[in-house]
C-alpha positions in Angstrom: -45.3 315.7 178.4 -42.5 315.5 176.0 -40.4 313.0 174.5 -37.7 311.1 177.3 -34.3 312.3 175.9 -33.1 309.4 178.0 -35.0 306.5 176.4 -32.0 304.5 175.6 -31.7 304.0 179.0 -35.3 303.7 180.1 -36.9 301.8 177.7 -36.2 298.1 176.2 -35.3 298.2 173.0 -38.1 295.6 171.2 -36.8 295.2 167.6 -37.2 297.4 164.3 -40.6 298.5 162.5 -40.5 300.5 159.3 -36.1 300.5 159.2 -36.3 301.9 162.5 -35.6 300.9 165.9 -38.6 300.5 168.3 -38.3 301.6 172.2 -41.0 300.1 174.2 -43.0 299.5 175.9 -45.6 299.0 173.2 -49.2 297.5 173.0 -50.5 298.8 169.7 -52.7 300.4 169.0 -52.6 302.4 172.3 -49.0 302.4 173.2 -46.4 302.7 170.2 -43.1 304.0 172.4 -40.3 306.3 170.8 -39.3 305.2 167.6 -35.4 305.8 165.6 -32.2 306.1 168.0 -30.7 309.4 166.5 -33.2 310.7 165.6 -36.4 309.9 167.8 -40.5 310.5 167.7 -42.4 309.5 170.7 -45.1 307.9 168.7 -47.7 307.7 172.0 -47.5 312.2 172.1 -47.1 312.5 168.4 -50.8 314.8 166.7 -48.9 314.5 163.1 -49.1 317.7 162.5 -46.3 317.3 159.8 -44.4 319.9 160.6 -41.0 317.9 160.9 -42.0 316.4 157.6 -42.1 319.8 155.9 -39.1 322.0 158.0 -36.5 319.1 157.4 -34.1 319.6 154.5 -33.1 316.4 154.3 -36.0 314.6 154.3 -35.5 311.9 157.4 -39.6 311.6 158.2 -42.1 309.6 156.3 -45.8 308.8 157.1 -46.5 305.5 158.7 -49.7 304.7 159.4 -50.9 303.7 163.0 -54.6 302.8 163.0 -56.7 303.7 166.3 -53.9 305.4 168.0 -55.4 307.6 170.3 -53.8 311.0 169.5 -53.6 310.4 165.5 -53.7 307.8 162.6 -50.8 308.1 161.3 -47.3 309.2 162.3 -44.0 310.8 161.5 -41.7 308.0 161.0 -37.4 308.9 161.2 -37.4 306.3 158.5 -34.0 308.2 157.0 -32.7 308.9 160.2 -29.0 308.4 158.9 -29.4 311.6 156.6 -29.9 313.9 159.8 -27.6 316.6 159.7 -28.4 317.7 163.2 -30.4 321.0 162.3 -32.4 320.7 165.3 -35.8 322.0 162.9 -37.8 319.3 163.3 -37.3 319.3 167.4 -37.8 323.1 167.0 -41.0 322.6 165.6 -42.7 320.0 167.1 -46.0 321.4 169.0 -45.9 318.6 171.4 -42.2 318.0 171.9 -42.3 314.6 170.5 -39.0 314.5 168.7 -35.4 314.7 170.1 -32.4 314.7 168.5 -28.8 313.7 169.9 -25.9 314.0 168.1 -24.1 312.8 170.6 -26.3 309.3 171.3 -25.0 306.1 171.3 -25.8 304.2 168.7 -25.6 307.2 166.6 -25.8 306.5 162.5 
């Protein structure tokens, strides 16, 4: 299942974590929700393959660790999500669909 495009409006916003902006629900370490606004990760379908970390040209992802997740230890984080320029890579690469992109979003940086 890929990431909700429409998690704005579907999940409760719970705070920030790592200069990002948390969609929940959460309940570590199972459940971590989407994280970023502009540019999101679904942190509960992210393997961290790192393939967004490499492809992007700007640099937006870092590693974040997330202990005992279920699907990986560690995650790619849209810590620099305001330096997206909207290449659409990282979404293109993702083997599990677990990154969106919206240009257009609200909230957008």
């Amino acid at each position: 299942m890929a990431i909700d495009p429409n998690f704005e409006e579907t999940h409760e916003n719970e705070g920030t974590e790592h200069g990002v902006d948390v969609w929940g629900p959460t309940e570590p370490p199972e459940q971590l929700g989407v994280r970023g606004t502009h540019v999101a990760v679904d942190f509960d379908i992210c393997v961290a393959d790192g393939a967004c970390l490499e492809d992007c040209p700007v640099d937006v992802f870092e590693w974040v660790e997330t202990p005992e997740h279920p699907e990986s230890e560690r995650k790619a984080n849209p810590t620099n999500e305001a330096q997206c320029i909207d290449c659409m890579l990282c979404v293109d690469v993702c083997p599990v669909d677990a990154v969106d992109v919206d240009p257009g979003r609200e909230n957008r940086l």
